[in-house]
N, C-alpha and C positions, 0 to 999 in steps of 0.2 A: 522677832525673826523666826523662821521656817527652816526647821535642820533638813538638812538633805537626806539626813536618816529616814524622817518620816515622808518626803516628798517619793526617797526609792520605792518605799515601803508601798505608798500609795499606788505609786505607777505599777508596781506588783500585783497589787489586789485586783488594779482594774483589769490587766491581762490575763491575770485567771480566773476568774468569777467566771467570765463567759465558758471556757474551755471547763469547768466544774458545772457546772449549769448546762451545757451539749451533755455531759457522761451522765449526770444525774438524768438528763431527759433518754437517753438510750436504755441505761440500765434499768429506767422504770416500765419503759416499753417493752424489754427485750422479758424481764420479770412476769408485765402481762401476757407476752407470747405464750411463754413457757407453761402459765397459769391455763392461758385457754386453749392450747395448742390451736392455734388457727394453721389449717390444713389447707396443702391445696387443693382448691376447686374445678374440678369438670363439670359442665354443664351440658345437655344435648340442646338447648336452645326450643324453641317453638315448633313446631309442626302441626298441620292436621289432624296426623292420626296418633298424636301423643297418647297415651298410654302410661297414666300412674302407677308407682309399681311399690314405693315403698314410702315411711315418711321418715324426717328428720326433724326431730327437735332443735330447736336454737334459741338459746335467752336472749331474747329483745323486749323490742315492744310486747303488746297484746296485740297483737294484729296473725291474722293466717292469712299467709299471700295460697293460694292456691289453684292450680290450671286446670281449666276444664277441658272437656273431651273434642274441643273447636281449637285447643292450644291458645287458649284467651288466659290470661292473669286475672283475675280475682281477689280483691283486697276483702277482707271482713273484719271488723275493729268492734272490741269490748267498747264503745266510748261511754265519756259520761260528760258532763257539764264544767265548763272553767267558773272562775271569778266573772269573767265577763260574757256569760251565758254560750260561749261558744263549744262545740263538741270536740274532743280532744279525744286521744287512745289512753285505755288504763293500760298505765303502766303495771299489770302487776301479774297478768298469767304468759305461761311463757307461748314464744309463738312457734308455729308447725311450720314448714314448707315440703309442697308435695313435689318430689320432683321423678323422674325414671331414669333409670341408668340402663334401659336399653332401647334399640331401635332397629327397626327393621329399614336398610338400605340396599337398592337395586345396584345388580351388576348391569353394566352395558358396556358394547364393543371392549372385552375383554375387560373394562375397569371398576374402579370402587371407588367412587367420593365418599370421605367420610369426612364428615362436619359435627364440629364442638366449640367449646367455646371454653377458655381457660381465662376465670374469675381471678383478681387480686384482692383480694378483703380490704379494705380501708385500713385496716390492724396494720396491714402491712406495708403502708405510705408514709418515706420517708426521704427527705430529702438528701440525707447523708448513708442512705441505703440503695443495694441495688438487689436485687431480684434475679436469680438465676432461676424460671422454671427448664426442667426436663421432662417432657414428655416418651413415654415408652407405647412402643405397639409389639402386642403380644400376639402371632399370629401362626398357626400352627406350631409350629415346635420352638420358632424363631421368636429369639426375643430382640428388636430393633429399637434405636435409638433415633426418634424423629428429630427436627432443627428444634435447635432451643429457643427461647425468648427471655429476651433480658427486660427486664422491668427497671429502669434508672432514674436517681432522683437528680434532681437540679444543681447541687452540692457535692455530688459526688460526680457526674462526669466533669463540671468543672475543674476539680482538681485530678482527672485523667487526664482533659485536656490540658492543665496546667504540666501536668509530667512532660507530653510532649514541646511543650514551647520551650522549657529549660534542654530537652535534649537536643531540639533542633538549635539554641543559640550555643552548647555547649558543639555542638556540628558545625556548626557556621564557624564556630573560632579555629579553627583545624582549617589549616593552609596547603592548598596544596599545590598551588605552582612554585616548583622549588626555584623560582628563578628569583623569586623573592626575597632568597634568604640572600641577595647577591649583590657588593654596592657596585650596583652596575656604573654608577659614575665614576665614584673612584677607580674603579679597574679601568675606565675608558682614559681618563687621566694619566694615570701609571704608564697605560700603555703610550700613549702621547708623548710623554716625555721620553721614556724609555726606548720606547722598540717604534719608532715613529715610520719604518718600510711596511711595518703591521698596519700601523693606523691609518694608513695609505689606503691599505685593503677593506674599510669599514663599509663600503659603498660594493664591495664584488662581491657576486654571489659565488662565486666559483671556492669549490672545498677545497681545503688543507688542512691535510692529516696531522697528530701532533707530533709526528717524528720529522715532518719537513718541518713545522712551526720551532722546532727544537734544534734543529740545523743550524737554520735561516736567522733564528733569535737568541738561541741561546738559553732561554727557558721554555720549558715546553707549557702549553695554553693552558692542559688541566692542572699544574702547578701554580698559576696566575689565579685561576678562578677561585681555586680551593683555599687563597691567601687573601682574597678578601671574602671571604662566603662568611655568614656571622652563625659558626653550628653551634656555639651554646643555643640560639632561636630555633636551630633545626631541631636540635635535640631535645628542646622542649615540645617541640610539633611534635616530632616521635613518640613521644612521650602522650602526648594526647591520643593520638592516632591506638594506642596499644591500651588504650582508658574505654575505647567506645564501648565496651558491652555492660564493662562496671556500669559507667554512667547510665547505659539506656535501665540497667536494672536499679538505678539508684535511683532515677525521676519517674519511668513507667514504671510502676507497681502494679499497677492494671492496665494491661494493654486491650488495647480496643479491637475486640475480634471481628470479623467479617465471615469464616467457614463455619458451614454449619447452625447459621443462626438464622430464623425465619423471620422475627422482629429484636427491634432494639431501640425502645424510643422512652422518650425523657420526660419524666411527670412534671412537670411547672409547679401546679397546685389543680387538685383535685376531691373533689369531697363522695363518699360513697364510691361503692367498688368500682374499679377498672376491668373491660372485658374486652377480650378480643378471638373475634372470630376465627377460628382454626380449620383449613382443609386441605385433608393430606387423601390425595390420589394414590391409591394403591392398583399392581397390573393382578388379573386372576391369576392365581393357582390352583393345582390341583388337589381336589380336595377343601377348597377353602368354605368353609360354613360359618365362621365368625371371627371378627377380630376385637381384642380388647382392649383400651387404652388407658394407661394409669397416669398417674404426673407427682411429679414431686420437685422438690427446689431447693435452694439453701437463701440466705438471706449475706450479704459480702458491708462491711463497711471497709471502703480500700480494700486493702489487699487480706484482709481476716475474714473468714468465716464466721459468723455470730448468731448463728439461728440457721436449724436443718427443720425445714418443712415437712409436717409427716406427708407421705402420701396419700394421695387421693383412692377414693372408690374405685372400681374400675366402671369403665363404659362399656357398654357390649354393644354390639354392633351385629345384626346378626344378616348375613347377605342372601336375598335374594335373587333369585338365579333362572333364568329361561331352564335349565338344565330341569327343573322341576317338571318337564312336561315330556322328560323321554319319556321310550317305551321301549319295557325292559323285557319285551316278548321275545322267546330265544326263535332264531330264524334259521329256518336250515335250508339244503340245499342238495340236489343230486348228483353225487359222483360218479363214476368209471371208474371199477377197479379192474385191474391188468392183472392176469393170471404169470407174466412174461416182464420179467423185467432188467433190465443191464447197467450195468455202473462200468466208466470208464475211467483208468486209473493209468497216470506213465511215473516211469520208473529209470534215472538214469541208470545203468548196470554196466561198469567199462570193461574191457576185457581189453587184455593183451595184445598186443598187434599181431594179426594171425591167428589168434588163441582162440578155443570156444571153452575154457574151463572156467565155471566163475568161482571168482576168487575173493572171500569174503575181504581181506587184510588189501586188495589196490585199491586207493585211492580212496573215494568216500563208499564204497558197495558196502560197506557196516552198516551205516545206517540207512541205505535203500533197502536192503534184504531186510533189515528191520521194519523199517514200514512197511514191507509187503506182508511181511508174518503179521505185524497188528493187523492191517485190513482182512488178513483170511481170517485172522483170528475171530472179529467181528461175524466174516459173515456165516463160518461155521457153527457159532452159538446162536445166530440169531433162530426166535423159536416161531417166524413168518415165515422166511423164506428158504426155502433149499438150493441151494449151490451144484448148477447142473453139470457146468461145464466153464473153462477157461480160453479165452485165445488169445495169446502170444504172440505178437511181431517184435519183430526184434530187426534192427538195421547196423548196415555199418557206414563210414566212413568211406570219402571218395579214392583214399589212397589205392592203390591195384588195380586190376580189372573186373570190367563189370561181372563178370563170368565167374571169378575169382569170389569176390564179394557176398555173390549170390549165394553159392557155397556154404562160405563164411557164415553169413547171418541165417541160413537155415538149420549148421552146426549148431550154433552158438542159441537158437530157440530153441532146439531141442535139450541141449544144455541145462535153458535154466528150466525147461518144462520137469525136466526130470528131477531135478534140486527140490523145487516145490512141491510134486508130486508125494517124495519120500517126505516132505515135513508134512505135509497133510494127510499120510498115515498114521505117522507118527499120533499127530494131535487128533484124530479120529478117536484112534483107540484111545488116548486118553481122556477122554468125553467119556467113551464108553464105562472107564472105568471108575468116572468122576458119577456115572447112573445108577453105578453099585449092580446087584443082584435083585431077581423076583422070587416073594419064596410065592411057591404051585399049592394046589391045593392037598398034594399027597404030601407035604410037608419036605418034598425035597428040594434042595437047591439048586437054580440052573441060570446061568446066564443069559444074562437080556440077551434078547436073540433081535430086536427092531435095529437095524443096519439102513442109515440110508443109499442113495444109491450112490455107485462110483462116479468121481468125477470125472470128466474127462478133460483132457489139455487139448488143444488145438492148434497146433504151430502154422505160422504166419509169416511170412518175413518180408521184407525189402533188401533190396542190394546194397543201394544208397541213398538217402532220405537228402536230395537236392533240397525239394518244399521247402523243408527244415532249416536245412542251411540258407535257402533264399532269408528267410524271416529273420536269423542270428544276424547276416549279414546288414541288414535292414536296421536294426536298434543296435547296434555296437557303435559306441562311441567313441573307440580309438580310429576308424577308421576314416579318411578322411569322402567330401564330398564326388571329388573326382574318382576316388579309391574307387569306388562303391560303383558310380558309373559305368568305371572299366569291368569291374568284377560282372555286372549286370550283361555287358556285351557278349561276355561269352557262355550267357546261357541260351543266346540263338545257336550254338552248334549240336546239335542233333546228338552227336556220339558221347557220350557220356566221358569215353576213357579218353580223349582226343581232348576233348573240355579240358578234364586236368592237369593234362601235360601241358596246354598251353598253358591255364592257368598257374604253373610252378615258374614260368618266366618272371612274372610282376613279382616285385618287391614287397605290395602287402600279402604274398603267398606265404610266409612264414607266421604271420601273424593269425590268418585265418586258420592254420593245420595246428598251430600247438592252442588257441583259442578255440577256435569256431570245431575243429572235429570231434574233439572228443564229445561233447555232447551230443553228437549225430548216431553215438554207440548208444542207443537207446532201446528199451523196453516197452510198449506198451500192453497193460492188462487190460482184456474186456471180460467182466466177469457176467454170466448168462444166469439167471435167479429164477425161480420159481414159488408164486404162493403154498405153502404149503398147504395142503387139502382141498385145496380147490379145483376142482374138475373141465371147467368149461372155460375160457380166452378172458372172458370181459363179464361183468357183475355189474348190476347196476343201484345203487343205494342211496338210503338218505343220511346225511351227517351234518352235524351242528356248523354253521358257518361261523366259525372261529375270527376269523377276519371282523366279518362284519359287528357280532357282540363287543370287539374289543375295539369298536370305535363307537359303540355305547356306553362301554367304561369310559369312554375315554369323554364323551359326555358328560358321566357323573363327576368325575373327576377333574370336569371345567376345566380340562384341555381341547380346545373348541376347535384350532387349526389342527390339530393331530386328525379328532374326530371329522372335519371336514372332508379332510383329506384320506381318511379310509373312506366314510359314506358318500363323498361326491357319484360314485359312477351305481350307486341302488337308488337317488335320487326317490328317497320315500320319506315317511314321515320324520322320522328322525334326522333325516337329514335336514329336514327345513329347520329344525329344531339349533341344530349345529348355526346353520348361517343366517336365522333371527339373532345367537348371540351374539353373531359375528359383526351386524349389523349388516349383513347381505342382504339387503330386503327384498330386493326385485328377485334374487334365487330362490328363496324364500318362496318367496311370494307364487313364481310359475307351479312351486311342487306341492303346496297347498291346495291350489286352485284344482289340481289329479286327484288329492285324498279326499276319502268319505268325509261326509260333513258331522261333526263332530264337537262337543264342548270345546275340547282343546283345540282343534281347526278353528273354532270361531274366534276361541279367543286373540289365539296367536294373530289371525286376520286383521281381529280387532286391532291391536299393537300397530302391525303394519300401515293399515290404510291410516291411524293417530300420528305416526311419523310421516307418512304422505301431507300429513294437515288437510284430511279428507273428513272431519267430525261427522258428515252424519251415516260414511259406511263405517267406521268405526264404532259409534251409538249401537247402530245396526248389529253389530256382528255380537257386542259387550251382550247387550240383553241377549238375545238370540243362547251366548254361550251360557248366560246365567240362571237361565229358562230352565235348559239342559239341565243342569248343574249349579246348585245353588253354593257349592265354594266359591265360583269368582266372586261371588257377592264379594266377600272378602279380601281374595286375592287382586284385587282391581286395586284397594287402596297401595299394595304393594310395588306395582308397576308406574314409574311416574307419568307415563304415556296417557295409561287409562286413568288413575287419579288425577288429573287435571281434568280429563272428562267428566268424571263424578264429579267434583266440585263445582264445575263449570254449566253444569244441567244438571246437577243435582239428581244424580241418576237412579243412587241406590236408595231415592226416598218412596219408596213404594216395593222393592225388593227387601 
């Protein structure tokens, strides 16, 4: 006989042997992780104009894979002879791989491809493993997080997906038509015997409230339902119902992300590295001259972290830019300068009804007398112009007569001419005294004696500033449509005083006198300027055209639409320069064909008529420019326009 002891025993070992034997195979792998730190991999991938830059050692074979200057891969092998005469790699020096960590990548119509390739090392292939890389882009100041890439084994989304099936059937058992919980026949029964005028009603659609049903029966309906409803089953539902989020954290342990992720796909089985091509569009900025891209990952079994990937090298990327063909020649331009100049300034100032005294404390004239002091203030320090003279209008309000009015507001400018007059003595002298003293050459002291000249005031007035009031009336929005109409009719009467009196009839008349007039008590300054020492009307000069240099910066700074949009109307070289980046060819193109012929014209041409798919004006213009100027040689591999040329006719084999 066979004791059950040792049959448990048995069926024991068989269940965990396997599950000792998985930890033994992780812990041995995760040991040589740690051993060799296998990193993540960036790679630039192939190109023409590749460019080795540095090497890396790596213990392999005896083999050096290495890329030549065509971006061909090149194996070279130590070999030597097997048993059966065949050549085989020695295993025994370690091997190099050249690779470069940067690249020169063209801007076009404002963008940037950049393309990589993010390697998964064999080390890191596991079926009960998932692969979290993050990739970063480092690009001027900014440090950005591109879409990740899950790397998953066969064994491990299976039991992701496994989480989800248990939470979807633990979802499915959760009931939610409560009408279930209901013995709907027994209650039809009950009712049948019982309340049989009801059961009559099984077939009407017509409602009945439960306080008729309560009348008419004697028990009210929600009393009936609730006496056969089975709520222990409800209360277990409830009871689910208030379980879902445990649950969904109790079966998803890893939920399956969708935001943010560029790939996510499932290794079956694979032998040698897994790679996947990487390109991330970037729009220009200003100032952008390179970006760099680092990458790092963690390694997940379930829901634990068990392995952090060091990070990678970085890639640089270094952008190529149209912008490299401004010209940074400062451009000027001829002005008109005016001996004679005016600034116009209004100033609400209310006054009293009647009154011409101004009164700092009514209303808001604090801080209008204040603004007018800063502005004299300005323009009495300023050390251009001299302050010749002021003119003053000043209006009133339509209340009184015109005659009356007239009066009024030539009071009341003289008023404030006078106010300001005494402060701008005032602040004279203190200038004066802010100048200090000159000591003479007899050593005595005498006060600066250079006085400019007096100002003068110039009063101004209006009686009633109608215009004014047209315009308030016009954007006020309490006023209604028809209001405004009316109001409008009786600015055909001629007489001003007759106007108003009519106008006092309407009903919006109280709205416009305590709204609309006081504002019409207004000030306007016009202050009259003069350059200082300058003798004759009008001058004529040259000055740096500010404008236009700073939509040469604005070039450099591969802001292309800014730059457009100062240069569009000097439509010169720079500007074609502007809407080549833009991809404007044909603008381009018209303002090329005006400028001198030139390295940089040809080349640019060349670009042009290459996007035309025009090869041999394009050939044409390539040499032509390289003739000039033996940089395109170089620069051509940068532009993929014209390198496709180069390759294509093999251009630069004699340059």
């Amino acid at each position: 006989m066979v004791s059950i002891g040792k049959i448990s025993c048995s069926l024991s070992l068989i269940l965990v042997l396997p599950a000792l034997m998985v930890s033994c195979r992780t812990t041995f792998k995760l040991s040589r992780l740690k051993t060799e730190s296998a990193p993540a991999e960036l790679n630039l991938g192939l190109q023409k104009d590749f460019v080795p830059s540095r090497i890396d050692s790596l213990p392999r074979n005896d083999t050096i894979t290495v890329v030549d200057m065509d971006g061909k891969q090149l194996i070279l092998m130590n070999a030597i002879k097997d048993d059966d005469g065949n050549m085989v790699a020695n295993q025994v020096l370690d091997a190099a791989v050249v690779v470069a960590r940067f690249r020169n990548v063209p801007e076009r119509n404002g963008k940037v491809d950049l393309e990589f390739q993010v390697i998964v090392p064999q080390q890191l292939h596991d079926k009960d493993w998932q692969i979290r890389y993050q990739p970063y882009m480092y690009i001027l100041e900014d440090s950005l997080k591109l879409d990740r890439i899950f790397i998953t084994g066969q064994q491990y989304r299976r039991r992701q997906l496994r989480g989800y099936q248990q939470y979807r059937r633990f979802l499915d058992s959760i009931i939610s038509d409560t009408t279930r919980f209901i013995d709907s026949r027994a209650l039809e029964i009950w009712i049948q015997r019982n309340i049989p005028g009801l059961y009559a009603f099984r077939t009407d659609s017509s409602f009945v409230d439960d306080q008729q049903f309560s009348s008419a029966f004697g028990v009210g309906k929600v009393e009936a339902v609730d006496h056969y409803t089975d709520h222990f089953a409800r209360h277990l539902n409830d009871m689910r119902i208030g379980r879902k989020d445990k649950k969904y954290q109790r079966y998803v342990k890893v939920p399956l992300e969708t935001e943010g992720i560029r790939l996510d796909t499932v290794l079956q089985s694979i032998s040698g590295n897994y790679i996947y091509n990487y390109v991330q569009t970037i729009r220009t900025r200003p100032k952008l001259r390179k970006v760099d891209i680092v990458l790092d990952g963690q390694v997940y079994r379930q829901d634990e972290k068990i392995f952090d990937i060091p990070p990678s090298e970085p890639l640089t990327f270094f952008i190529s830019s149209i912008s490299a063909f401004v010209d940074g020649t400062e451009r000027y331009m001829t002005t008109v300068v005016e001996r004679k100049a005016n600034l116009n300034a209004a100033y609400n100032i209310e006054f009293a009804t009647g009154s011409s005294d101004v009164r700092p404390e009514l209303s808001n004239n604090s801080a209008e007398i204040g603004r007018i002091k800063a502005h004299l203030d300005q323009l009495l320090e300023n050390v251009d112009f001299d302050l010749d003279s002021i003119a003053v209008t000043s209006s009133c309000s339509p209340e009184g007569s015109v005659s009356a009015n007239r009066q009024l507001s030539h009071r009341r400018g003289e008023s404030i001419s006078a106010y300001f007059r005494n402060y701008i003595r005032h602040k004279e002298d203190s200038l004066a005294r802010e100048r200090g003293v000159v000591l003479n050459l007899d050593e005595s002291y005498a006060a600066e004696t250079e006085k400019r000249p007096q100002i003068r005031f110039l009063n101004r007035s209006m009686a009633e500033n109608w215009p004014l009031l047209n315009m308030l009336v016009e954007a006020d929005t309490v006023l209604t449509y028809t209001q405004k109409e009316e109001y409008y009719a009786y600015q055909d009467m001629s007489d001003p005083d007759d106007r108003e009196q009519a106008m006092k009839r309407e009903g919006w008349y109280a709205h416009v006198k305590d709204a609309l007039y006081p504002r019409l008590r207004s000030v306007q300054f016009r202050f009259h300027l003069s350059r200082r020492g300058m003798i004759k009307d009008t001058v004529h000069t040259t000055v740096l055209d500010t404008l236009y240099m700073s939509g040469v910066q604005a070039i450099r700074d591969r802001d292309y639409e800014k730059a457009a949009e100062i240069l569009g109307p000097y439509a010169d070289f720079n500007t074609a320069v502007a809407y080549l980046a833009l991809d404007r060819n044909a603008s381009a193109y018209n303002i090329l064909c005006e400028c001198p012929r030139n390295a940089s014209v040809d080349y640019m041409m060349a670009i042009i008529h290459a996007r035309r798919g025009e090869d041999q004006k394009a050939v044409q213009y390539y040499m032509d420019a390289c003739a000039k100027n033996g940089q395109f040689v170089h620069r051509g591999n940068l532009d993929p326009e014209i390198s496709v040329l180069i390759k294509k006719y093999n251009l630069n084999k004699n340059l």
